[in-house]
C-alpha positions in Angstrom: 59.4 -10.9 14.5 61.0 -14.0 15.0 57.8 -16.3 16.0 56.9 -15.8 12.4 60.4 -16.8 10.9 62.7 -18.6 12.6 60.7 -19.6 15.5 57.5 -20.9 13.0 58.5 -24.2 13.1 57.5 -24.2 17.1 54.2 -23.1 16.3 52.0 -25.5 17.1 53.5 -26.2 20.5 52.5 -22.4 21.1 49.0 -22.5 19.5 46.8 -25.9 19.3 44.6 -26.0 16.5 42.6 -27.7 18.7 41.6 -25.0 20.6 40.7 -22.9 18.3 37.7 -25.1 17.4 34.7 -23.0 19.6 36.0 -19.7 18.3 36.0 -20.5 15.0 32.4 -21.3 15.3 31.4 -18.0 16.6 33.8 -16.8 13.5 31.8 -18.9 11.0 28.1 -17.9 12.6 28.6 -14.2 12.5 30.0 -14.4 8.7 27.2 -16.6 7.6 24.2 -14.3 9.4 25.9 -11.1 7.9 26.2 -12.4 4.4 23.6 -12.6 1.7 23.8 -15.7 0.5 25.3 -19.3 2.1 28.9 -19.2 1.9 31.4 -20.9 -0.6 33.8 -19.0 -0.3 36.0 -17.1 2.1 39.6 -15.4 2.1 41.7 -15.0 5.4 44.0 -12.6 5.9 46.3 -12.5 8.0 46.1 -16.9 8.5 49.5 -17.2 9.9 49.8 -21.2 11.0 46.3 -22.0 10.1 44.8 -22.9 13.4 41.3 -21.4 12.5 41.2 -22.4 9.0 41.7 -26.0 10.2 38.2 -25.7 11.0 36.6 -23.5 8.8 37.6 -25.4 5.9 35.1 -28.3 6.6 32.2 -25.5 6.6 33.4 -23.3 3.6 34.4 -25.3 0.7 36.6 -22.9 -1.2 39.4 -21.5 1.5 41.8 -19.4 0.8 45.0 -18.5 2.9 46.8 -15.7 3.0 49.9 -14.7 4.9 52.8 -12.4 5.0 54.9 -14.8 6.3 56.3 -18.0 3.9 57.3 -19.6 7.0 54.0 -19.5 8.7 52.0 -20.8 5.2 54.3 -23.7 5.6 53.5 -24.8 8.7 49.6 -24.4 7.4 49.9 -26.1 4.6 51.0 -29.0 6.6 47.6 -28.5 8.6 45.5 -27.4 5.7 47.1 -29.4 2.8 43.3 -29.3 0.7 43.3 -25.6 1.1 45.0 -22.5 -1.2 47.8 -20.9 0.2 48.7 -17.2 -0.7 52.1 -14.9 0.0 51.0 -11.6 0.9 50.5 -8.4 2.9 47.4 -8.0 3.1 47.6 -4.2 2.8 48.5 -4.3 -0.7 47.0 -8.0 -1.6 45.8 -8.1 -5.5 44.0 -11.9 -6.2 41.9 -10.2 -8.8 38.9 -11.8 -7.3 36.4 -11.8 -5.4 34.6 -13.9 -2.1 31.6 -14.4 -0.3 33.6 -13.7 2.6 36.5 -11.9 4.2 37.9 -13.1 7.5 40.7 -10.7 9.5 41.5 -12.1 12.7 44.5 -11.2 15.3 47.0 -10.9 12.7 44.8 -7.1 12.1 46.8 -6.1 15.6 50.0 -5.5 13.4 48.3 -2.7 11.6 50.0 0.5 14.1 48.5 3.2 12.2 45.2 4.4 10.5 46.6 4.5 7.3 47.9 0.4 7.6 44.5 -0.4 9.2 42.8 1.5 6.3 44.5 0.1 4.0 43.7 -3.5 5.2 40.2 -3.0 5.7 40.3 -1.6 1.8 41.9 -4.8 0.6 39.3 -7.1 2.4 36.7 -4.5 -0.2 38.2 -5.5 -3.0 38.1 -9.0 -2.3 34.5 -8.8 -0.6 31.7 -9.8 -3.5 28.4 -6.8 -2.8 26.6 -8.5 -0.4 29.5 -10.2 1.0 30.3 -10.1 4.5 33.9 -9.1 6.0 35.0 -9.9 9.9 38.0 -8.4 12.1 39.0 -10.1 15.0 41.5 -7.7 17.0 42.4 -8.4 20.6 41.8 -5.0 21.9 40.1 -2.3 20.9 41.3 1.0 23.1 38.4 0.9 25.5 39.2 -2.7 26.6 43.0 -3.1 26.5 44.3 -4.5 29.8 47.9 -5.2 30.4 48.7 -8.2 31.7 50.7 -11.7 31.1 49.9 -15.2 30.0 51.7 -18.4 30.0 51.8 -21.6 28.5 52.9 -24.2 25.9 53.2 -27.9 25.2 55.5 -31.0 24.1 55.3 -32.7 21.0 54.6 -36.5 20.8 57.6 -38.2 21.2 58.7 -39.4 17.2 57.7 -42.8 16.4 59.7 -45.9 17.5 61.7 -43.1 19.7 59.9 -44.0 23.3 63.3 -42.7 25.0 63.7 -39.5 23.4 63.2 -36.7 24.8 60.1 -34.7 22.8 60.8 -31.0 21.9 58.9 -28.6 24.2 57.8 -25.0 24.3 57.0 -22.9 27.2 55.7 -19.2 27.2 55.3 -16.2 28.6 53.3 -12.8 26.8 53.2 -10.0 28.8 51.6 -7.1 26.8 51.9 -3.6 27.9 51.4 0.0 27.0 54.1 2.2 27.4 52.5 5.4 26.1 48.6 5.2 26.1 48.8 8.7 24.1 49.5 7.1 20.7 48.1 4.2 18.6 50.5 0.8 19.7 51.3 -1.0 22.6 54.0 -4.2 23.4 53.9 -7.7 23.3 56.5 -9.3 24.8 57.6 -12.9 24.3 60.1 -15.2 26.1 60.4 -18.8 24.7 61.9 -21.3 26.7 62.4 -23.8 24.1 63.6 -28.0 24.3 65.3 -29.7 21.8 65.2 -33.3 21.3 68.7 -33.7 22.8 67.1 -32.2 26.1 69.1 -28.8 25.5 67.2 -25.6 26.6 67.3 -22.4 24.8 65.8 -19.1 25.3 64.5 -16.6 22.7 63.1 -13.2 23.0 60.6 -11.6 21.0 58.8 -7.9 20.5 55.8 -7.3 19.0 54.1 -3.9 18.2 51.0 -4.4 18.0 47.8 -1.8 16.9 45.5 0.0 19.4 42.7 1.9 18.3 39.6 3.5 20.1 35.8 1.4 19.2 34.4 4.5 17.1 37.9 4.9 15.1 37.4 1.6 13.8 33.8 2.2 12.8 34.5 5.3 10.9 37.6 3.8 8.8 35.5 1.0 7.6 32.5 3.3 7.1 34.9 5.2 4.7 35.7 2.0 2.9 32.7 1.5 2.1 31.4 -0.9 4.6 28.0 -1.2 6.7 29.9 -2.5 10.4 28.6 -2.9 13.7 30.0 -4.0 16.9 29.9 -7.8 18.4 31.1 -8.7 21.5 33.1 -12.1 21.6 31.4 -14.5 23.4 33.0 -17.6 24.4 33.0 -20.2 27.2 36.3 -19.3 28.7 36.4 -15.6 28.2 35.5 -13.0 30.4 32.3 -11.2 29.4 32.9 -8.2 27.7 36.9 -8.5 27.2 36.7 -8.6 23.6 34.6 -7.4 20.6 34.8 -8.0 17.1 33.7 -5.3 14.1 31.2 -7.4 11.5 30.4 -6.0 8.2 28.7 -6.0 4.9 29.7 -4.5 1.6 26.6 -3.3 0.0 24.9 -4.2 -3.3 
């Protein structure tokens, strides 16, 4: 996938970290309530460019960062200097230790198959303390996919003592789509209009396949782990009620 590689760089004129800050609230709440104990420290999987650890981090001291892509954990450790960064897939992830908290969020959608979304869920166990609390974040579950396009994107500040310049710019459109609702994946479809400083325009585009399973699916895989999960809805200011729900869990003592 070529957001995650050569396109990383442009990340943050895709994703503001700034918006991510009610979300990761809600992220944050539903950990603490479904953990034992107060929080010190949490692992994300999946943290791509670090937009939700930018604000997590002031709430959990101990944050660590985990990503399969080396590109991506650059452009969070730019972000997130203070915190740990980790290479790693995180369905075979070792640390050899153990956290308070696990914390999956849309980076779960690349899991296509029960086995890949199994074996995620079983390396957020090992790395969840008893009593612990573990959350995944997909964007669809099968009863509430919709297909359907977004746009957007942003310009960088112009570089210092550059007033004339032209700032590099990025502007988006995702149109996801199912061609075959019989099996477990659907399409995400990128195309990047992108601005150099020079004012030359280029255009990029990029597939993802992403991971669609049905509500009950997900509770039985992580009862199997192990886990004691129950569904949450996602409930935020500018999201339509009911569009997206999120699986909380505990492992037990």
């Amino acid at each position: 996938m070529r957001l995650y590689s050569e396109l990383a760089a442009w990340w943050p004129l895709l994703d503001d970290p700034a918006d991510y800050a009610e979300e990761a609230g809600v992220y944050g709440d539903l950990l603490a309530e479904a953990c034992d104990a107060p929080i010190e420290s949490l692992l994300e999987l999946g943290s791509g460019g670090g937009n939700s650890a930018s604000h997590l981090k002031g709430r959990f001291p101990r944050l660590v960062l985990a990503d399969l892509s080396e590109d991506m954990l650059a452009v969070s450790r730019i972000l997130n200097p203070e915190c740990e960064h980790r290479l790693g897939d995180m369905r075979t992830l070792r640390l050899g230790r153990t956290f308070d908290a696990v914390f999956v969020h849309d980076a779960v959608c690349y899991m296509t198959t029960e086995e890949d979304l199994r074996r995620a869920m079983e390396t957020a166990w090992v790395h969840c303390r008893p009593g612990g609390a573990v959350l995944f974040a997909p964007d669809y579950v099968r009863e509430n996919f919709r297909a359907g396009e977004t746009a957007g994107g942003c310009d960088e500040r112009p570089p210092s003592g550059a007033a004339s310049a032209c700032p590099r710019g990025l502007r988006y459109l995702e149109w996801v789509w199912d061609p075959d609702p019989k099996d477990t994946a659907y399409l995400v479809d990128f195309a990047f209009l992108l601005r150099e400083r020079d004012g030359s325009v280029r255009a990029v585009q990029d597939r993802h396949v992403e991971g669609l399973f049905a509500r009950g699916r997900w509770l039985d895989l992580l009862a199997s782990v192990g886990f004691e999960a129950r569904v949450v809805p996602l409930v935020l200011s500018d999201v339509e009620p009911g569009r997206h729900e999120m699986f909380v869990a505990r492992r037990p003592r």
